[in-house]
N, C-alpha and C positions, 0 to 999 in steps of 0.2 A: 811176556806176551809174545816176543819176540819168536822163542824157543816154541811157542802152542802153534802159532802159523805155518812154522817148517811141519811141524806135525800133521797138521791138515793139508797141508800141499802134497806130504809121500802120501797121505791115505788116500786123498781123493785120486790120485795117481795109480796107488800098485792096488787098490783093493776095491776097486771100483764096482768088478763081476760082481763082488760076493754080498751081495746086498739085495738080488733078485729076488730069492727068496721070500724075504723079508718085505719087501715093496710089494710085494704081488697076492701074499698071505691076505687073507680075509678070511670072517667069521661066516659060518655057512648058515644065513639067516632065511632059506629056504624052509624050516622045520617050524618058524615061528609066524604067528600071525598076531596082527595090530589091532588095536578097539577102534581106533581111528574116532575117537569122537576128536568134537571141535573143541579147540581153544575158546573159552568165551573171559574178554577184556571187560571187565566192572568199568574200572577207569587204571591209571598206569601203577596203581598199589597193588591192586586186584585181580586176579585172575582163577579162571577153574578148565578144569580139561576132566569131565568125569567125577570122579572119585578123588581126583588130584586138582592142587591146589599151592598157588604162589601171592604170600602175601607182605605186605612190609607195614613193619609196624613203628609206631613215635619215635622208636629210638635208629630208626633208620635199620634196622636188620630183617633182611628179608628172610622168611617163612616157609619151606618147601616142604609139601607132604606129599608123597609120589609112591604109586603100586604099578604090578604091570602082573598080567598073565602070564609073560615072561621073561627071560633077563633083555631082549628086545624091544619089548613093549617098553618095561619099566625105562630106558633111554631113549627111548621114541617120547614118551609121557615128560621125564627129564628136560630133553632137550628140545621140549616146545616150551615148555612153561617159561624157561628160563633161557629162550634164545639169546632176548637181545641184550640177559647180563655177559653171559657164556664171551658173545661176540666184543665186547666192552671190555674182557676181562683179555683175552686172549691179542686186542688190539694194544693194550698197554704193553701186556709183558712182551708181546713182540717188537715192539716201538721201543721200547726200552734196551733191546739188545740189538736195534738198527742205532741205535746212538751209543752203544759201547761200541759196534763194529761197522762206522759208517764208511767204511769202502766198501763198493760193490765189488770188489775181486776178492774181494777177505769175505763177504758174507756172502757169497756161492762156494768159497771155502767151506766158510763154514754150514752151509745148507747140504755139502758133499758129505762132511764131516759127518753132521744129525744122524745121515742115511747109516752110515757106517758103523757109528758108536751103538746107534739100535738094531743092527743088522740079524739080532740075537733076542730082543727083547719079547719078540712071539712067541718064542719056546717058552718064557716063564709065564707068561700072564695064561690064566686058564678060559677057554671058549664060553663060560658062560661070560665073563667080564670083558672080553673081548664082543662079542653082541650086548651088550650094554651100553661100552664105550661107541659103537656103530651108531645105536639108534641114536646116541647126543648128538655123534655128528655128522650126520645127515643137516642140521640146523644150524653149522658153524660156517662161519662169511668163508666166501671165495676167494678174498683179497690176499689170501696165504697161500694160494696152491702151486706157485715159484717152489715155494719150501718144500710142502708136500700134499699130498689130497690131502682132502678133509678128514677121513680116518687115521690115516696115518699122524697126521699131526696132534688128532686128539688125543692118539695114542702117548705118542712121544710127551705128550702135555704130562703124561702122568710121570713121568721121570723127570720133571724140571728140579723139585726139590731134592732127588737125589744126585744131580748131576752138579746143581747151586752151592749145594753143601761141598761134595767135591770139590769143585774146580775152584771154590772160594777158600778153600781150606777151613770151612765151616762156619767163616765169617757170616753167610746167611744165617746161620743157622745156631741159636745158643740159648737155648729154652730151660726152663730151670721147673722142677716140679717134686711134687712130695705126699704124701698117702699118711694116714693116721687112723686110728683106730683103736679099743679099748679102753685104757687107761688117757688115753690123748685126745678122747671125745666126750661130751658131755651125758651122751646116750650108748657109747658104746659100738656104735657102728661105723664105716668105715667112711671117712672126706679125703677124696682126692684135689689136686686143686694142681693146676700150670698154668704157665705164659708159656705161648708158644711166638716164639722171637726169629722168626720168618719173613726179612723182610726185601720185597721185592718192587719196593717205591710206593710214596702216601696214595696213590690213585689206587693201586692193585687191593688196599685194602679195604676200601672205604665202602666197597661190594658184596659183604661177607654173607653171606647164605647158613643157616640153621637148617638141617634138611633132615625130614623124620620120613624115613623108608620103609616099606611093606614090599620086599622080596618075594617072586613063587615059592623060594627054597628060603629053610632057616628062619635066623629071629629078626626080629623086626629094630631098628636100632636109630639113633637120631647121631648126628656128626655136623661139625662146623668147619665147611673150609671156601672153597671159591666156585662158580658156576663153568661147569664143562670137566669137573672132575668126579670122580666115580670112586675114587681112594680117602682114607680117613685119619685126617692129623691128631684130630680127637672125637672119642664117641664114647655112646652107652647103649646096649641094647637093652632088651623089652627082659631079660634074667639079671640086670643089674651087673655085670659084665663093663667091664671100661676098658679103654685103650688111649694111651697116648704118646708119642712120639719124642727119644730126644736125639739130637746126632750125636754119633761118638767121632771119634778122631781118621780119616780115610785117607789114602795113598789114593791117588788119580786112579780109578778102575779102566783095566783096556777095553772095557764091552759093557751095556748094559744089562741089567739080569730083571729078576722083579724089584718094579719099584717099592718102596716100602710101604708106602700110603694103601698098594692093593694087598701086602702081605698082613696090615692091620685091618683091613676091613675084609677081610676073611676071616679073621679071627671073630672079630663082633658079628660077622653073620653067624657063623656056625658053632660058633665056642660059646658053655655057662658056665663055667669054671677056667680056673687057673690053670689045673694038668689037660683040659680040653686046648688051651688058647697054646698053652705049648708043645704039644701034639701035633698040631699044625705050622708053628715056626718052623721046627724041625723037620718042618719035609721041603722050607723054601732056601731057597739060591739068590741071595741081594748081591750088590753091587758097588755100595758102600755101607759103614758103621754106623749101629743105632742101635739106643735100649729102649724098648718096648714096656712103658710101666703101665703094668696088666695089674687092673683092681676086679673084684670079685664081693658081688654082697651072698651068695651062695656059701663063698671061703671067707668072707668077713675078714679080706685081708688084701694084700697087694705084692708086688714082686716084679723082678727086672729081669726080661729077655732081652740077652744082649747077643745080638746078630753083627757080625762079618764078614767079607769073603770069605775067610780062610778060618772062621773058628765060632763054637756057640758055647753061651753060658745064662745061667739061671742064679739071679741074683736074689737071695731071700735075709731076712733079717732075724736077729736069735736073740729072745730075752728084752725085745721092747716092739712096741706096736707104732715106731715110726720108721719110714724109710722117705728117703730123700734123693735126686738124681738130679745130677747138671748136664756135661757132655763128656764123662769120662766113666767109664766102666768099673767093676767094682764085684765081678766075681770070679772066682778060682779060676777060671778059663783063661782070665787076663791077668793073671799077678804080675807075671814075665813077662807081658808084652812092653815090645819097646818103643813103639809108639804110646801106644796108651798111658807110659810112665812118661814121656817126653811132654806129652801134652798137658799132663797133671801139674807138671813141674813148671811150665811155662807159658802156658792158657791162663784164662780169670773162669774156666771151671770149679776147679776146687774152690778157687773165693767164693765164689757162689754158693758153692756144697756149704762150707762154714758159714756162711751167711742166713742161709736157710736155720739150721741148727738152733743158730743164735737166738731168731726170730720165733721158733719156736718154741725153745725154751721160754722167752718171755710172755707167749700168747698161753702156756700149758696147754688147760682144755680149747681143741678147735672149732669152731662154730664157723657157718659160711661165711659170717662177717666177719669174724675175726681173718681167715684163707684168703677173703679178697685184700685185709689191710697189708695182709704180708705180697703176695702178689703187686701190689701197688706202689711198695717200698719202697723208695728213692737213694738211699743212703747207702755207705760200707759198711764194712764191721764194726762195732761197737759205734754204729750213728756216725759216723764221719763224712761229712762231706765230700763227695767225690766228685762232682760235677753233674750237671743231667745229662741222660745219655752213657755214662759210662758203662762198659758192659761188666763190668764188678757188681753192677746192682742188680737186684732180682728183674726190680722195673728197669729195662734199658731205654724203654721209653720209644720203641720202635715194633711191639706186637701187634701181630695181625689179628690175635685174641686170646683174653686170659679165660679161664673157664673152671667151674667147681661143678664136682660130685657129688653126691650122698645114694650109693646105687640103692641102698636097701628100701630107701624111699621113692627109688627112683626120678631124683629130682636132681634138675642140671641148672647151673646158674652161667649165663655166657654173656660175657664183657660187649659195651657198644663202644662204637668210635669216641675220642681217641685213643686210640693201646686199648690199655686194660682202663683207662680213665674214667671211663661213661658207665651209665650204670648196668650192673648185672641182673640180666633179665632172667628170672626164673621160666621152667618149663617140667612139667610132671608127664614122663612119659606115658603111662596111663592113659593120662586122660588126653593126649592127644590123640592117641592112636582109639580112643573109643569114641565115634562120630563125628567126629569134629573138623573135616573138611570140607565140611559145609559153610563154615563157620564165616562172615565177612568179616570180626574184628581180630587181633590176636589169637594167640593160642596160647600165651603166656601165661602165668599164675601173676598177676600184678599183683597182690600183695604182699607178696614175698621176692618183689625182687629190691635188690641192696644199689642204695643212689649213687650217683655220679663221688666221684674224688670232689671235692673244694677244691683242690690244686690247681684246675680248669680255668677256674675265674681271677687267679695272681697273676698280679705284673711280671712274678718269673715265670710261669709257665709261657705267657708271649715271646717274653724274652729267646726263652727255649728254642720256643717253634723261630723266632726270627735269626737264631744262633744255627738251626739247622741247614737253613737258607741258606744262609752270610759263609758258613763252612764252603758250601761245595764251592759255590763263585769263588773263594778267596783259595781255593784251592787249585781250581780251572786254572787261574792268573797265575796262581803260583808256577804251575804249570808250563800256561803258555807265555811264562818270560814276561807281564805283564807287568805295569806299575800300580803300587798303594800308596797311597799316604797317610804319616802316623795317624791320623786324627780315623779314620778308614778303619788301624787294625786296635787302635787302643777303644775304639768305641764296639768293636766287634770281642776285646779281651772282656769287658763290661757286661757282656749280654749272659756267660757263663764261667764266671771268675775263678770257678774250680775243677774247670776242666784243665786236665793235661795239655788236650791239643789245641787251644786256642796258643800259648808258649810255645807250645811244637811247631804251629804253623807261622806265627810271627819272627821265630828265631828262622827258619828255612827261608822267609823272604828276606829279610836282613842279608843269611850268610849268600843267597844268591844274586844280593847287590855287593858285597863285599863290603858290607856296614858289621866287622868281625866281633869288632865288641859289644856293640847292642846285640847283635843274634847270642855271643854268650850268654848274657845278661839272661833273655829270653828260653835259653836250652837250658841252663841254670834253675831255672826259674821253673820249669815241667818237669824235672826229676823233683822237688817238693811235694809235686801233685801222685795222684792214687792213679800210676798208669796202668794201662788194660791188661801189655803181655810184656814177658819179660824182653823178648826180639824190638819191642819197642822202644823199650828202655835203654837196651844194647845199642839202638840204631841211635838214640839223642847224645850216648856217650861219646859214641863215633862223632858225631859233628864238633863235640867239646874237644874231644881230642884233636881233629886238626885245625880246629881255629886255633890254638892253644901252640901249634906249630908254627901256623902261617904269623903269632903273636909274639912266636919266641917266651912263652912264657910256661913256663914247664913246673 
């Protein structure tokens, strides 16, 4: 963290000029005109603006059907409907990184920084998405304009997940997903199904927007992600066309390019086919590493564009109708990469990858019920307990949402609060998009959607959520040089007895009171467990080994 600060003190220093450009660019919304009808508030579920329409329904998921005459409009229409989530959403994640950076000389650093790292980001984003992104935010609080205007910042909003992924080493970011078809379906046609494991704290998610789109240009398509964004972590358009998102392995980028979320929702506007959807990857410029699994009910089939700075590949499958993806790449473009083998070899990707398999193999034919049970998954390889939360599992138990396909029916099943936990609410695109913004109840297909997990209502599942808590505080302390007492960390070992780092974090306060033998005892004790990466593993050896010093005992 150290070493990031110097970094932002030279830039905001030597590279200050070059950033004009880029601050001053705007989308030239002279050529566009607005309907300008009113907002009308039912009550705070309800709302209609025209032909558009924001609703929320039992399971807490809000509803968005939105058109515009044009890409103006359509973000003027956007960002009324859904002001005061957009503002709700964008107060967290900012609030959230005034407490990773609460000095105020570090975060005008880092607000220098923003300017600079996107100094570049105009040139990729195209002018229609750029007057899109305007009309949102026009409707975004003022309370950020330190950082930057309101365009600008809604801009930059669209590079957060590419930048999170980065600078986290993709800690954000570890989504796991898999496509089937033929032989692997009951009917023959193609189920896609992910979690998408994006997680930017329990408030950021709890807001998720379902939003089915009617563009001037192109096809019409429905995507799940957060309010004030215009980019697409998971979609389907109106040709049965999917898109979803996983990271691959990234070196810190020195510039931003397009973000990825606007390079997939280009693809579902304008792409009905597989050679369509890659047709247009291939003309963009990202910023960091990601495969793009692109389903097709057109091609009755699915496939991995794998995008990075410096190289492209198209990953297809020979001789079986399942493919699978975690966060590690997997066609000829990458055999020799040396990241991409680094990470295979010492991420909990591949666990994953095998895990998926596993889980398939057992389920054979996939039904949407069957794709949410594996989605839900708690366990390791062969059923092993590995704690909740560990990111070895499919479920990490930290998604912002799990979601299923069937394009050819064009029917989407998307997860409610918590994770992937709550139930999966069916929606037929069809029949969305044929009159039904008028609509005051749902938009949903309630008979087909798949119930809540049981898991919700167990003493361990509380446990969980109270283990999630109890982590961070016990970590703070840890931290800040703090006191516990055994009754403190053996009641907090209790709450998830199979996690690795409850051992990891009991042994590190130990070894930094210099109680050397209980902290063995306890680093002893998490090499037993199913740790995430091997650097983790490395890192609890390391404390074995010099307490093992300080003990003389060799």
């Amino acid at each position: 963290m150290r070493n990031f600060f110097k970094i932002l003190v030279l830039s905001a220093f030597l590279f200050s000029c070059s950033v004009k450009k880029s601050i001053n660019d705007r989308p030239d919304i002279s050529q566009f005109k607005l309907t300008n009808t009113p907002k009308i508030m039912v009550n705070d579920s309800l709302f209609f603006k025209g032909n558009n329409s924001l609703r929320k329904n039992k399971f807490g998921q809000w509803e968005l059907v939105a058109s515009g005459n044009n890409s103006y409009d359509l973000g003027n229409n956007i960002g009324d409907l859904t002001q005061d989530l957009a503002q709700k959403q964008e107060k967290i994640f900012l609030d959230k990184v005034n407490q990773i950076v609460p000095s105020k000389f570090k975060q005008w650093l880092l607000r220098k920084f923003l300017a600079i790292y996107n100094r570049k980001i105009y040139l990729y984003v195209n002018e229609e998405y750029k007057a899109e992104i305007y009309g949102i935010s026009q409707y975004a609080s003022d309370e950020y304009n330190d950082i930057a205007d309101k365009y600008l910042l809604s801009l930059y909003l669209h590079s957060a997940h590419d930048i999170g992924h980065a600078l986290q080493d993709l800690a954000l970011v570890g989504c796991s997903s898999f496509a089937v078809w033929g032989n692997k379906t009951p009917d023959g046609d193609l189920l896609i199904a992910r979690n998408f494991d994006f997680y930017a704290g329990d408030a950021f998610a709890k807001e998720k927007i379902i939003s089915f789109i009617q563009p001037e240009k192109g096809y019409k398509f429905m995507s799940v992600s957060w309010a004030g964004i215009i980019g697409v972590m998971s979609g389907m358009n109106e040709k049965g066309l999917t898109v979803t998102i996983n990271a691959g392995k990234s070196d810190i980028p020195l510039v931003a390019k397009t973000p990825i979320s606007l390079v997939t929702r280009e693809i579902l506007q304008y792409a009905s086919t597989i050679e369509e959807a890659i047709a247009i990857a291939k003309t963009k410029s990202v910023f960091v590493s990601e495969a793009i699994m692109v389903g097709s009910a057109i091609d009755n089939k699915a496939v991995l564009i794998e995008l990075s700075p410096y190289n492209f590949g198209v990953y297809q499958v020979q001789n079986t109708s399942e493919l699978i993806c975690a966060n590690h790449f997997q066609s000829n473009a990458y055999k020799e990469d040396k990241e991409n083998k680094k990470w295979i070899a010492e991420s909990h990707s591949q666990y994953r990858y095998d895990r998926m398999i596993e889980l398939l193999n057992k389920k054979q034919q996939i039904t949407p019920k069957k794709a949410v049970e594996i989605l839900r998954n708690k366990d390791g390889l062969h059923d092993k307990k590995i704690g909740y939360g560990n990111e070895k599992a499919l479920n990490q138990l930290i998604a912002h949402h799990g979601i299923v396909f069937q394009p050819k029916k064009k029917l989407v099943y998307v997860s409610s609060n918590p994770y992937q936990l709550g139930a999966f609410v069916a929606f037929q695109l069809d029949s969305v998009f044929k009159n039904k913004t008028t609509k005051r109840v749902t938009l949903s297909e309630k008979e087909l959607s798949i119930a809540k997990d049981s898991f919700i209502e167990t003493t361990t599942y509380k446990n969980y959520e109270k283990y999630r808590v109890e982590s961070r505080e016990i970590e703070k302390i840890i931290k800040d040089k703090g006191h516990l007492n055994s009754n403190k960390l053996n009641n907090f070992i209790a709450l998830n007895p199979e996690a690795w780092q409850v051992y990891y974090f009991t042994g590190k306060y130990y070894y930094q009171n210099k109680f050397y033998r209980a902290a063995l005892g306890y680093f002893e004790k998490a090499l037993t467990k199913e740790i995430t990466t091997v650097p983790d593993k490395e890192n609890i050896k390391k404390y074995i080994k010099k307490i093992k010093r300080k003990l003389n005992d060799f």
